[in-house]
DSSP file (Angstrom, degrees, kcal/mol; ACC not computed):
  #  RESIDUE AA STRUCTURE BP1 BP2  ACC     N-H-->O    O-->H-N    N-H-->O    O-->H-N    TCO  KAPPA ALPHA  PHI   PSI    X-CA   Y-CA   Z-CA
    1    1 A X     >        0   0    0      0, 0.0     4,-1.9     0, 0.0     3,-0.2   0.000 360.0 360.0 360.0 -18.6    0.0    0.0    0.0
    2    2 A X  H  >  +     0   0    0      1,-0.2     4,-1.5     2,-0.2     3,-0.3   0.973 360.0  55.6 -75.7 -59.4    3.0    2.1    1.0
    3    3 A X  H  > S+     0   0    0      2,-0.3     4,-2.8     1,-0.2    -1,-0.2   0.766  98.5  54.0  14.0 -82.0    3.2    2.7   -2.9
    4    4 A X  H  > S+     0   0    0     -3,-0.2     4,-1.6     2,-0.2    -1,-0.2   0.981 110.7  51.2 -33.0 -60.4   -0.3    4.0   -3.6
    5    5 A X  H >X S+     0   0    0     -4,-1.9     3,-9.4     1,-0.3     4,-0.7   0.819 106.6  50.2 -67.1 -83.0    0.5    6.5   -1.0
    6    6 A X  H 3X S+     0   0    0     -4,-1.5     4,-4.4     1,-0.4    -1,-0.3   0.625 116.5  43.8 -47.9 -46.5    3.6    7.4   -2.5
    7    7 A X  H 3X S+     0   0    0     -4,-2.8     4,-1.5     2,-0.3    -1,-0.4   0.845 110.6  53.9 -55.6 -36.6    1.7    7.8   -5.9
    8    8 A X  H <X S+     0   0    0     -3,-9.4     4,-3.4    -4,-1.6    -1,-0.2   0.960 108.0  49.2 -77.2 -32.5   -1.1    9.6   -4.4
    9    9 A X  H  X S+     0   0    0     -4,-0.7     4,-2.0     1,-0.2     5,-0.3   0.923 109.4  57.0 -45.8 -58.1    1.4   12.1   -2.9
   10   10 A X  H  X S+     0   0    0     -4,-4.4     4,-1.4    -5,-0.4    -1,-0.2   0.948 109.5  45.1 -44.4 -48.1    2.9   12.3   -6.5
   11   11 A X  H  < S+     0   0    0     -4,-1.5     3,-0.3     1,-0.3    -1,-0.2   0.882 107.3  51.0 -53.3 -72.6    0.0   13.2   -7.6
   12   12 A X  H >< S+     0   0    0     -4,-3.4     3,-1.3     1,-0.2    -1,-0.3   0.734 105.5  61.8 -37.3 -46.7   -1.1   15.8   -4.9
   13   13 A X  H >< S+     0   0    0     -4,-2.0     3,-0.8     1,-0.3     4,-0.3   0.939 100.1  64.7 -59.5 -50.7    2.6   17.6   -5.5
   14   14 A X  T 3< S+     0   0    0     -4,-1.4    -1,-0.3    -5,-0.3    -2,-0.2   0.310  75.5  86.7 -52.0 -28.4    1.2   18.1   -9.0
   15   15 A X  T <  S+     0   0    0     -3,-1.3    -1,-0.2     1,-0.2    -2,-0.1   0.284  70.7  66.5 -41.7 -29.8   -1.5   20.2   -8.4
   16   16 A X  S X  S+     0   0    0     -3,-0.8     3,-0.5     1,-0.3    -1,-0.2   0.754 105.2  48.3-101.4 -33.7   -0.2   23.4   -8.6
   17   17 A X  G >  S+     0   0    0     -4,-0.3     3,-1.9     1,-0.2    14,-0.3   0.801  74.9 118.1 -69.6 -27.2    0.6   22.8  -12.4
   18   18 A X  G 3   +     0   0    0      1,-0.3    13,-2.0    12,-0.2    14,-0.3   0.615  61.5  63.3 -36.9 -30.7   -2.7   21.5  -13.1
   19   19 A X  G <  S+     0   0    0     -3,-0.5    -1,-0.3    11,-0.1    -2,-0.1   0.869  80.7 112.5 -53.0 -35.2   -3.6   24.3  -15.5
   20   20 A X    <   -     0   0    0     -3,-1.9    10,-2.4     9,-0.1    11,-0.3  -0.002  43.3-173.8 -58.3 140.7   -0.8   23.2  -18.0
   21   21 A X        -     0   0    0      8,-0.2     8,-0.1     9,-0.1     7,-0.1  -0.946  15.6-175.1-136.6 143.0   -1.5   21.6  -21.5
   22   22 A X    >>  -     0   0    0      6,-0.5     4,-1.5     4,-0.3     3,-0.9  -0.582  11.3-167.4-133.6  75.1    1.3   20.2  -23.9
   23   23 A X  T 34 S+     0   0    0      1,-0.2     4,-0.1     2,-0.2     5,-0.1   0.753  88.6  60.0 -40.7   1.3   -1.3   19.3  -27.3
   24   24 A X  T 34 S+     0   0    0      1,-0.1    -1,-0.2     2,-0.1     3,-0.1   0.839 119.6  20.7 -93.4 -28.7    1.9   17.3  -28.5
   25   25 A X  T <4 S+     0   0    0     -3,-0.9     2,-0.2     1,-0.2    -2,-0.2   0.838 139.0   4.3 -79.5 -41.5    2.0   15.1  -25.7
   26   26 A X     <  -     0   0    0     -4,-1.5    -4,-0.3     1,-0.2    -1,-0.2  -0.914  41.4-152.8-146.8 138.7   -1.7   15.2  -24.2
   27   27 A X  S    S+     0   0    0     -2,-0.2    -5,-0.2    -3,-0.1    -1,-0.2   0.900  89.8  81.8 -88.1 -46.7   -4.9   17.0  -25.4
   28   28 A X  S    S-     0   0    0      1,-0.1    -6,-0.5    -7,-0.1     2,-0.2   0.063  82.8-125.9  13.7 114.8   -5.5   16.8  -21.5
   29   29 A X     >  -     0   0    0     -8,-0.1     4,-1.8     1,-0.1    -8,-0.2  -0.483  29.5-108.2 -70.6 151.5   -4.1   19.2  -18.8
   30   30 A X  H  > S+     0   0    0    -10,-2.4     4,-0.9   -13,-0.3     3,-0.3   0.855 125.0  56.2 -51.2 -28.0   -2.3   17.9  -16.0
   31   31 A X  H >> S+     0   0    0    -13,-2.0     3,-3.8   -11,-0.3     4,-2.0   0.996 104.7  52.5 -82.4 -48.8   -5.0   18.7  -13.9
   32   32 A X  H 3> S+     0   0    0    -14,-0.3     4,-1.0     1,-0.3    54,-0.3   0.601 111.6  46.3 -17.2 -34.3   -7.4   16.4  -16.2
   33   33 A X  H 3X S+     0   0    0     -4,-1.8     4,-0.5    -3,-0.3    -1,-0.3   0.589 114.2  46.6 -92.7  -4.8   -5.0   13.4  -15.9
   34   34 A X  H <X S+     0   0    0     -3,-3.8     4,-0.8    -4,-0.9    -2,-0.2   0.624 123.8  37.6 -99.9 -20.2   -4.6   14.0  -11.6
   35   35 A X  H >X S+     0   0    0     -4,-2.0     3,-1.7    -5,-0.3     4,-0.6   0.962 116.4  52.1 -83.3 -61.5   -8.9   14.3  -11.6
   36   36 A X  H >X S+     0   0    0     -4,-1.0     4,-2.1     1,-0.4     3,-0.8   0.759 114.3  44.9 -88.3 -45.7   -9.2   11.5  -14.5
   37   37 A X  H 3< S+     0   0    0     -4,-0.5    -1,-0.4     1,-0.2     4,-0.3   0.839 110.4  48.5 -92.9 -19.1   -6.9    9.0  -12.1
   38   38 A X  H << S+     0   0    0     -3,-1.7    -1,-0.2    -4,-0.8    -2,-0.2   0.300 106.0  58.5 -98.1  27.2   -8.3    9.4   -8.8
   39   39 A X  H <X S+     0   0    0     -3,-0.8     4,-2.3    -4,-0.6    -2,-0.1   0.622 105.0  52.2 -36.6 -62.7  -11.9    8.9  -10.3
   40   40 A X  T  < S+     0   0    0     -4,-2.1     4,-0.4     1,-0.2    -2,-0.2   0.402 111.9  46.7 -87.1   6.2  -10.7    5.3  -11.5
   41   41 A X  T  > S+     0   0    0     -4,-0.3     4,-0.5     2,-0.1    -1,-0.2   0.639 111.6  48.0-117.9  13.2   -9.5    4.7   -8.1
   42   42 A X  H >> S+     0   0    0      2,-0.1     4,-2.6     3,-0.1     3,-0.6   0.934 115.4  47.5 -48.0 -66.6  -12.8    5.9   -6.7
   43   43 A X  H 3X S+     0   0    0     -4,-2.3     4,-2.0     1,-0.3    -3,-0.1   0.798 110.9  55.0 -36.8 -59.2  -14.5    3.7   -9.2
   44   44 A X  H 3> S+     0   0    0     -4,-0.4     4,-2.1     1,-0.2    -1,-0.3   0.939 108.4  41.2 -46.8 -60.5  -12.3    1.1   -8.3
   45   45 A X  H <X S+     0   0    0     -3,-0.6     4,-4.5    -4,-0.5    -2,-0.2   0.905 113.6  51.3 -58.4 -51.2  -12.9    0.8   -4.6
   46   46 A X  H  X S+     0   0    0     -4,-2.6     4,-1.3     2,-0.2    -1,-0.3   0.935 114.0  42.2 -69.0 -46.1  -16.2    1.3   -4.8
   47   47 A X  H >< S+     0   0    0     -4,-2.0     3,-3.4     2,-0.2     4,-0.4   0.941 117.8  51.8 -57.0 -92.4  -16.7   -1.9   -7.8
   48   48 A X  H >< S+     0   0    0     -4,-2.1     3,-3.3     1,-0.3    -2,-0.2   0.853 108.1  50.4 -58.7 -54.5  -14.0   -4.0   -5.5
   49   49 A X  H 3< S+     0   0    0     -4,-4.5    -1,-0.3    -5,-0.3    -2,-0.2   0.811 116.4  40.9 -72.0   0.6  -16.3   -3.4   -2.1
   50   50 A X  T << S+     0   0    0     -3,-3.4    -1,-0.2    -4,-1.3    -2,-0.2  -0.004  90.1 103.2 -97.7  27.3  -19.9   -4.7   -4.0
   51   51 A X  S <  S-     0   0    0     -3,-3.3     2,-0.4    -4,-0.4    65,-0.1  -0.373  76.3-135.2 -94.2-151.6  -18.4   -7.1   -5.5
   52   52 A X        -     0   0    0     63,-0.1    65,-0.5    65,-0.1    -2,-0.1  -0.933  11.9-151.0-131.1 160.9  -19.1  -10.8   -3.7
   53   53 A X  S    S+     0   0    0     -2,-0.4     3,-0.2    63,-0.2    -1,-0.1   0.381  86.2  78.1-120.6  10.9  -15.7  -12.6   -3.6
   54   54 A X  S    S+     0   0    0      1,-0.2    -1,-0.2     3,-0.0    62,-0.1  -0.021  93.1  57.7 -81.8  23.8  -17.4  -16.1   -3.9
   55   55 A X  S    S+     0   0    0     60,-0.4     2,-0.2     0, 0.0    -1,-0.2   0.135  78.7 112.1-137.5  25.7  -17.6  -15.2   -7.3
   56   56 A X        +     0   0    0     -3,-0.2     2,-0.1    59,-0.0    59,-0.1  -0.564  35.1 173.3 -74.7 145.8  -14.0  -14.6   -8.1
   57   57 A X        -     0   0    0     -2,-0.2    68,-0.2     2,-0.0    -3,-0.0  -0.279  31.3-125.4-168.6 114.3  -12.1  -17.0  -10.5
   58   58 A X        -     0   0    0      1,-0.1     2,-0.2    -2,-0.1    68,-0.1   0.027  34.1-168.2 -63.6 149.9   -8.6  -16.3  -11.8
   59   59 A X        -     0   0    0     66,-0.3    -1,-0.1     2,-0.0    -2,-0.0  -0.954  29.8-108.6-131.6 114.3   -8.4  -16.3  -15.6
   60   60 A X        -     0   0    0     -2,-0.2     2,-0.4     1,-0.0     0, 0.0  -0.238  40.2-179.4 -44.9 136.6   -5.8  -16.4  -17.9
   61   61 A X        -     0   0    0      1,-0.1     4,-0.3    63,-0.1    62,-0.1  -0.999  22.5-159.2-136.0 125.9   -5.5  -12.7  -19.7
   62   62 A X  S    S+     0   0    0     -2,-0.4     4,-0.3     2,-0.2    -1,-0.1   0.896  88.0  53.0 -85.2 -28.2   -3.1  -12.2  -22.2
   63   63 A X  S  > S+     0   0    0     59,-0.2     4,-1.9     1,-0.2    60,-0.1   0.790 114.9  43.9 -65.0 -35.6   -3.2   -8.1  -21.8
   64   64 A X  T  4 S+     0   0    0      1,-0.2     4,-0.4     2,-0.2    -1,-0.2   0.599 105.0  54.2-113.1   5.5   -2.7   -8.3  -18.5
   65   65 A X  T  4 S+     0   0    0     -4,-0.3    -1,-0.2     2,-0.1    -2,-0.2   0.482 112.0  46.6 -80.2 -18.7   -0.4  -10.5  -18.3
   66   66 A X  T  > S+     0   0    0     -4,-0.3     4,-1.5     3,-0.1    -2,-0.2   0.748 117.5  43.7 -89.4 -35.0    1.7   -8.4  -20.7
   67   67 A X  T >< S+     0   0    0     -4,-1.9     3,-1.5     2,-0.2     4,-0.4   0.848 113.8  52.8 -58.4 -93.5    1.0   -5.0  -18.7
   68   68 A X  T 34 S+     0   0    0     -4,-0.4    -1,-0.2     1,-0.3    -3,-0.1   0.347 108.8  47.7 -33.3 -28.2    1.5   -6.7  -15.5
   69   69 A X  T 34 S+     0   0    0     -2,-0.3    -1,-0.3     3,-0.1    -2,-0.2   0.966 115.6  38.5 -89.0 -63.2    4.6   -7.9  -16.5
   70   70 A X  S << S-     0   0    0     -4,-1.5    -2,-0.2    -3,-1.5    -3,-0.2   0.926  99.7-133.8 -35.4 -75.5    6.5   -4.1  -18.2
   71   71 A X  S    S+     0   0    0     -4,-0.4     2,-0.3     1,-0.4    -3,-0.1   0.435  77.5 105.5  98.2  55.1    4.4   -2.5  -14.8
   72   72 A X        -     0   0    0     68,-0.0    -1,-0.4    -5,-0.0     2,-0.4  -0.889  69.3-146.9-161.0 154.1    3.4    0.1  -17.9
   73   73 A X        -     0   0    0     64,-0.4     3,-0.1    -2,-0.3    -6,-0.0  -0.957  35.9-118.2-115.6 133.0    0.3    0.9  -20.3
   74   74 A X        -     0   0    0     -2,-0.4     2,-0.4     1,-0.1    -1,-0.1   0.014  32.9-112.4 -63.5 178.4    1.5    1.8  -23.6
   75   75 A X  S    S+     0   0    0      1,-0.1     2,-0.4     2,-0.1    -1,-0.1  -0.817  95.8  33.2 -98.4 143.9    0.3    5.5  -24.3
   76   76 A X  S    S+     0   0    0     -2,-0.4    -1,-0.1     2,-0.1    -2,-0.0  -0.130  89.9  95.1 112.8 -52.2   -2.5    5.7  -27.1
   77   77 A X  S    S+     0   0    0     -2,-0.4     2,-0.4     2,-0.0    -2,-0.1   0.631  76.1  30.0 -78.7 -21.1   -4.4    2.4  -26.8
   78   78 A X        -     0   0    0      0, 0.0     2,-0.4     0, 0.0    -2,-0.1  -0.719  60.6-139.4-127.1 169.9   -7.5    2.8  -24.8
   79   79 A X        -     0   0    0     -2,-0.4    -2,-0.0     0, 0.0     0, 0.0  -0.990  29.2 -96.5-137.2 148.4   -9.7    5.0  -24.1
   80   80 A X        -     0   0    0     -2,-0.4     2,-0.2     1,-0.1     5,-0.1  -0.242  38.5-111.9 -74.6 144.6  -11.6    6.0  -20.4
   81   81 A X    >   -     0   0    0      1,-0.1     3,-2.0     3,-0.0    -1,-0.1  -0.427  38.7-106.7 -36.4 126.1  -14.9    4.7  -19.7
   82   82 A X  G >  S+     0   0    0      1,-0.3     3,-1.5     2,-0.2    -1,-0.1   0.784 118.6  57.2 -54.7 -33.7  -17.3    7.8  -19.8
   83   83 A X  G 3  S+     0   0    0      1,-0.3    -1,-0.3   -43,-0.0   -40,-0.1   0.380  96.5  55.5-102.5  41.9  -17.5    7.7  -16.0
   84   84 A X  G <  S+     0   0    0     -3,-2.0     2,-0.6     2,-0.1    -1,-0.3   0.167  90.4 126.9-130.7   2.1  -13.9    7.9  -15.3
   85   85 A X    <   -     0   0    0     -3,-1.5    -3,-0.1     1,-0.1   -53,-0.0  -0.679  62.3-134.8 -37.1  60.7  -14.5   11.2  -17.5
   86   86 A X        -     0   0    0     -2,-0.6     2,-0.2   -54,-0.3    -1,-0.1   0.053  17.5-146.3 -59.8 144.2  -13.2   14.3  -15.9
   87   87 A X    >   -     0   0    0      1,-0.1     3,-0.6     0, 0.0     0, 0.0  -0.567  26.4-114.0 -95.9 175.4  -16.1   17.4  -16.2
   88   88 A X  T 3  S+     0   0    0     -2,-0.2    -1,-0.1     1,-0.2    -2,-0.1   0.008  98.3  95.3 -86.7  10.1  -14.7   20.8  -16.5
   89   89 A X  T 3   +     0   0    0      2,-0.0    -1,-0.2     5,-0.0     2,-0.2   0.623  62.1 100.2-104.3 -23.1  -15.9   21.8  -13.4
   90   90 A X    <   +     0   0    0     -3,-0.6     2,-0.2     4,-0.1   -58,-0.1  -0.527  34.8 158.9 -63.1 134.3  -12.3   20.9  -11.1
   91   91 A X     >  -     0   0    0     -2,-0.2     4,-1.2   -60,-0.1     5,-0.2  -0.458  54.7 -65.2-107.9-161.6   -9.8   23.4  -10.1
   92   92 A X  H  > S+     0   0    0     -2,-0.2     4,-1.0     2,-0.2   -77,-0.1   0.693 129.6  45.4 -51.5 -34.9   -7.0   23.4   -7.2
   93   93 A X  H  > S+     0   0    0      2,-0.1     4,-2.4     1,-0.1    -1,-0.1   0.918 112.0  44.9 -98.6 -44.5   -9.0   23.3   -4.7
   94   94 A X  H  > S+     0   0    0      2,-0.2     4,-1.1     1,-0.1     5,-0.2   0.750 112.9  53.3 -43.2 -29.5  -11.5   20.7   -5.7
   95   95 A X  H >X S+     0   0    0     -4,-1.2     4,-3.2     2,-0.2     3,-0.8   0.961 106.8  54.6 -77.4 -65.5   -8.5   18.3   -6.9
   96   96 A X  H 3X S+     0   0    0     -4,-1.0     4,-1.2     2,-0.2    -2,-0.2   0.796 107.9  57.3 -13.3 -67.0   -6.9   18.9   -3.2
   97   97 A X  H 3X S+     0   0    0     -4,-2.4     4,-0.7     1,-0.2    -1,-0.2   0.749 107.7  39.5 -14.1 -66.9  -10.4   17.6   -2.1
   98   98 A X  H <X S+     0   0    0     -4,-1.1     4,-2.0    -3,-0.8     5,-0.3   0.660 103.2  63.6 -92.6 -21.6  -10.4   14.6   -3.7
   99   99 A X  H  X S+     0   0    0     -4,-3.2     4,-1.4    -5,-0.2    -1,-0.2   0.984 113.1  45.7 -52.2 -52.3   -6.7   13.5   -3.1
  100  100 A X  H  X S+     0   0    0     -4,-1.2     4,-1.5     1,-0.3    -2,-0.2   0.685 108.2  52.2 -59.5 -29.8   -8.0   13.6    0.6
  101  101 A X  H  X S+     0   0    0     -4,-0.7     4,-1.7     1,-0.2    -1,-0.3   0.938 117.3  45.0 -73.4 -52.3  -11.4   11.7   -0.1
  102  102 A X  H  X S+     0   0    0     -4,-2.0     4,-1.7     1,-0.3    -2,-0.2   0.746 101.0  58.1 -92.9  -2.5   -9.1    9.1   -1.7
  103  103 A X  H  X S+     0   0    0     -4,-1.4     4,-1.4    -5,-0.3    -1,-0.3   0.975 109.7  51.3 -73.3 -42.2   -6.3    8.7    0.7
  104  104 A X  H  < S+     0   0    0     -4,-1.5     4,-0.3     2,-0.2    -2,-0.2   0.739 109.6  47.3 -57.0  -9.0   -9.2    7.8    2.8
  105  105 A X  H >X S+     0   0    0     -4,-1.7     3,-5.3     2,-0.2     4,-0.7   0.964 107.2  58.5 -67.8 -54.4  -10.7    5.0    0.1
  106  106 A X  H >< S+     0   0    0     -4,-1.7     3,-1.3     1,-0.4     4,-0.4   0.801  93.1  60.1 -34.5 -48.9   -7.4    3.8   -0.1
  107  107 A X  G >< S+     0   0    0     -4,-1.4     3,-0.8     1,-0.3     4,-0.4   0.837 100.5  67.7 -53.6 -41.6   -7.6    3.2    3.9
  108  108 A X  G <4 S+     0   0    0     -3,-5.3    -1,-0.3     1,-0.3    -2,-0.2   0.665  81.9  69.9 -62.6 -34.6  -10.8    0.7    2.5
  109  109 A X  G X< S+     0   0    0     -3,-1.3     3,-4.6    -4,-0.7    -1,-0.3   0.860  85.5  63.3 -57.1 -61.1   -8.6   -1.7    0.9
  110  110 A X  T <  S+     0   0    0     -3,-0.8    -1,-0.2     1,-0.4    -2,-0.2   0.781 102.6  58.6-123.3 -64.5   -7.1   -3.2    4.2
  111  111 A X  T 3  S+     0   0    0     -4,-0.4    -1,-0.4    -3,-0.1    -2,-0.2   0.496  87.5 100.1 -59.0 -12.1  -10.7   -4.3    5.0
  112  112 A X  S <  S-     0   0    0     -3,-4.6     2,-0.1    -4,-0.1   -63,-0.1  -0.428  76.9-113.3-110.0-161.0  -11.3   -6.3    2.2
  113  113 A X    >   -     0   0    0     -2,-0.1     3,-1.8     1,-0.1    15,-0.3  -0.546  29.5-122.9 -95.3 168.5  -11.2   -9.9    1.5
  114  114 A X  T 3  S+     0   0    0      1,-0.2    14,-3.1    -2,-0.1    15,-0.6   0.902 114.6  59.1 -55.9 -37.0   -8.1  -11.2   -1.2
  115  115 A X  T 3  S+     0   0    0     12,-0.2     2,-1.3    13,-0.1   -60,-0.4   0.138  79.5 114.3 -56.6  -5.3  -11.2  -12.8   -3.7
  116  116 A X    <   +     0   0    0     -3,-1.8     2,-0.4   -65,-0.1   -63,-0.2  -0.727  48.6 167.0 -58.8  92.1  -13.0   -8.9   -4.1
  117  117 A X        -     0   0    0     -2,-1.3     2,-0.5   -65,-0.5    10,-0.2  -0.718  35.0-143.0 -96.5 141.4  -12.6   -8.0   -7.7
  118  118 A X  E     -A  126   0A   0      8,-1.6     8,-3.3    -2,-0.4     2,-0.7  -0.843  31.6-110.7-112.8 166.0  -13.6   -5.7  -10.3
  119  119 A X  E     -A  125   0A   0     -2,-0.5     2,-0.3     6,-0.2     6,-0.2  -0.612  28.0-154.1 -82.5 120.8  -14.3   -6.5  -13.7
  120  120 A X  E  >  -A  124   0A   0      4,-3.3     4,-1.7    -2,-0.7    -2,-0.0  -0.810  17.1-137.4 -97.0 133.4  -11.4   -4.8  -16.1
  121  121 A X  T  4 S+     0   0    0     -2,-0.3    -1,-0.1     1,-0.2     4,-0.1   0.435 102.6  19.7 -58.2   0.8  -12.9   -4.3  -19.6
  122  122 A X  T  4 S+     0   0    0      2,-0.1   -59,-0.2   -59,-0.0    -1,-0.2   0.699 124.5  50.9-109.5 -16.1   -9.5   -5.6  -20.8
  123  123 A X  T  4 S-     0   0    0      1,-0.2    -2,-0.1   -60,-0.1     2,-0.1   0.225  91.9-137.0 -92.1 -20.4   -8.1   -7.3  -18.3
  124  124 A X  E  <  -A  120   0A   0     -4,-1.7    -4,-3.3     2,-0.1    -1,-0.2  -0.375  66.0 -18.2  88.2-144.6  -11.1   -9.8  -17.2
  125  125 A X  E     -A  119   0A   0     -6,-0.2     2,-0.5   -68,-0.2   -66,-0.3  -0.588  63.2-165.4 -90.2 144.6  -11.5  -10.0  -12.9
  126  126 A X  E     -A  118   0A   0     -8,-3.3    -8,-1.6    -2,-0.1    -2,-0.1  -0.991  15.2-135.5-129.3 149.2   -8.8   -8.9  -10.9
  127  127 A X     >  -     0   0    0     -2,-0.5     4,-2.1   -10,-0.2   -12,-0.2  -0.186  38.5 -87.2 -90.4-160.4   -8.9   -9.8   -7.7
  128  128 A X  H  > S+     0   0    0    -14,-3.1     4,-3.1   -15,-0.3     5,-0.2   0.853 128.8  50.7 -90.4 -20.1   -8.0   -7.2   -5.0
  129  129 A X  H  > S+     0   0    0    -15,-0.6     4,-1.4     2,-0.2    -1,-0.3   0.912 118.0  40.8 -46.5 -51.2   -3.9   -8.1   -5.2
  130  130 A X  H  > S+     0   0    0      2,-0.2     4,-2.6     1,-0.2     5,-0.2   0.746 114.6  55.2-103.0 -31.1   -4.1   -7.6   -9.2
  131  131 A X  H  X S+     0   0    0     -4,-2.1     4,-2.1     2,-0.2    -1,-0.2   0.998 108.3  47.1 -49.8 -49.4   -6.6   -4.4   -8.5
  132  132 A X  H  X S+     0   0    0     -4,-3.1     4,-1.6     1,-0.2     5,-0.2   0.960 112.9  49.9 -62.3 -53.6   -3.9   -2.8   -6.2
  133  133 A X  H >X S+     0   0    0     -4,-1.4     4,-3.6    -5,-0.2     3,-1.8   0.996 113.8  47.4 -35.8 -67.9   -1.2   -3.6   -9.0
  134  134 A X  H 3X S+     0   0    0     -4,-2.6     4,-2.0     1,-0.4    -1,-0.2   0.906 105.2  52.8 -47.9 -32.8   -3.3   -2.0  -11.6
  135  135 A X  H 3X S+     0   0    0     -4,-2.1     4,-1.9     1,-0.3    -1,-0.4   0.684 110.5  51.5 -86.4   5.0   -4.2    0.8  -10.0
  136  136 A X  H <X S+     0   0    0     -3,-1.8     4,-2.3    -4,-1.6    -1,-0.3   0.817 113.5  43.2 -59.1 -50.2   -0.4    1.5   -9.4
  137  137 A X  H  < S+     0   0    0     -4,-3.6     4,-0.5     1,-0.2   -64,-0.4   0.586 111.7  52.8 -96.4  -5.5    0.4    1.0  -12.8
  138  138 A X  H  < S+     0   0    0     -4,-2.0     3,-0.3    -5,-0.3     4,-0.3   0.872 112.1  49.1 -87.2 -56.0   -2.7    3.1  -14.2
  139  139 A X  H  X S+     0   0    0     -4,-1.9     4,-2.4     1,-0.2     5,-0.2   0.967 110.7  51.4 -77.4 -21.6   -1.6    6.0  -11.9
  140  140 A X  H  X S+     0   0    0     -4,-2.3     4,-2.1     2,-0.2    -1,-0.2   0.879 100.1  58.2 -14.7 -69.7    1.8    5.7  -13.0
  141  141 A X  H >4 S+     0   0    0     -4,-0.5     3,-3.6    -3,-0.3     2,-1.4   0.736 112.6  42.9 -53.3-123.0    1.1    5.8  -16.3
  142  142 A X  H 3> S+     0   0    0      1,-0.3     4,-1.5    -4,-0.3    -2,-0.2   0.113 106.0  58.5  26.0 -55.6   -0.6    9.1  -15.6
  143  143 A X  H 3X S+     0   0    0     -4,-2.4     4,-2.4    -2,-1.4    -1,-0.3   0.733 101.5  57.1 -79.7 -33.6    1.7   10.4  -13.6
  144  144 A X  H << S+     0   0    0     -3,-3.6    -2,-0.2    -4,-2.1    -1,-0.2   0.674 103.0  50.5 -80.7 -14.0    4.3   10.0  -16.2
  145  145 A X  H >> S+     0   0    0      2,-0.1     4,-2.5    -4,-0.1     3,-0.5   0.784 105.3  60.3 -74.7 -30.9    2.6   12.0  -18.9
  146  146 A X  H 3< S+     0   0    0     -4,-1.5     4,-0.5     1,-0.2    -2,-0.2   0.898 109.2  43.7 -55.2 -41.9    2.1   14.8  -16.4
  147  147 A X  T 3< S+     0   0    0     -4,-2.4     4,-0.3     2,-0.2    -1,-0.2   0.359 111.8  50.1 -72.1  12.1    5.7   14.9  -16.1
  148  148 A X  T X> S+     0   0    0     -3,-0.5     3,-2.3     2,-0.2     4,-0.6   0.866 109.3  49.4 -90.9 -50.7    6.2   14.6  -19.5
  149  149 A X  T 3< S+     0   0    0     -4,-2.5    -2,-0.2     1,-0.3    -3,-0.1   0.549 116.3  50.0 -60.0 -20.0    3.6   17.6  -20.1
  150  150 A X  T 34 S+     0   0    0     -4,-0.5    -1,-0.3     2,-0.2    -2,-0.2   0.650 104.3  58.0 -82.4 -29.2    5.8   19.7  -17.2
  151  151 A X  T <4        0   0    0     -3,-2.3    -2,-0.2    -4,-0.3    -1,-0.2   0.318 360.0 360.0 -72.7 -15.7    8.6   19.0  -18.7
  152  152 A X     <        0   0    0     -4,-0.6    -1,-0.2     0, 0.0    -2,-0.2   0.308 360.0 360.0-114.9 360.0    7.7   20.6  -22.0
C-alpha cells in the first residue's frame, strides 16, 4: 500500500501545475490526468467493495499479463470509460479535495477480502492483489505523462 500513498502524494505535489496543456503530448491538462486517475480509483474501490468474492475466478488474460509484466500501459491504446471522465468543473481546490477523499478510500482496501474483484474491460476480474497492481500501474502511467507535459 505504501506505494499508492507514494503515488497519491505524487500526484497531490502536482497540483499546482494543473492548468498546464502540452497538445503534442496530451490533449488533457495535468489537472485532467490527476482528476481523471483518482476517479478510476474511486470507481475502483467502490466496484472491489460490491463485489461478492465467492464469485472470483482467476483467468488467464493475455493483456494483462503483458501490462503486469512491463508494470506500464502503452500511451495511445484505450480510451476512459465515460464515468472515469473528468467534467470541467475541477480546479485546485477541488483536486486537493479529492486526493483527501481518496487517501481515505485507499484506507478501505485493508478491509477487504483477497477474492474482491472488479471487472477490467480488458483485463477480465482482478482480484483485489491484481486491483492494487493495476491501479499502481494506471496511476503511473498518468503520472508520467504529467511529467512529461511539465517537462515541456
Amino acid at each position: 500500500m505504501n506505494k499508492l500513498d507514494e503515488l497519491i502524494k505524487d500526484l497531490e505535489n502536482k497540483i499546482s501545475k494543473q492548468e498546464l496543456v502540452h497538445h503534442t503530448i496530451s490533449k488533457s491538462s495535468v489537472g485532467w490526468h490527476i482528476e481523471h486517475t483518482l476517479l478510476t480509483i474511486k470507481v475502483i474501490i467502490e466496484a472491489l467493495k460490491n463485489s461478492n468474492p465467492n464469485r472470483y475466478k482467476w483467468k488467464f488474460n493475455i493483456a494483462r499479463f503483458f501490462i503486469f509484466t512491463i508494470n506500464k500501459i502503452p500511451r495511445g491504446r484505450a480510451q476512459s470509460p465515460a464515468s472515469v471522465q473528468p467534467a470541467d468543473s475541477f480546479n485546485a481546490e477541488t483536486l486537493e479535495n479529492h486526493v483527501k477523499i481518496i487517501i481515505e478510500k485507499l484506507k478501505e482496501l485493508k478491509n477487504l477480502k483477497p477474492n474482491n474483484y472488479i471487472e477490467h474491460p480488458f483485463f477480465g476480474k482482478l482480484n483485489l492483489k491484481s486491483t492494487v497492481k493495476f491501479i499502481a500501474i494506471h496511476t503511473k502511467h498518468h503520472i508520467d505523462i504529467i511529467n512529461d507535459i511539465i517537462k515541456a
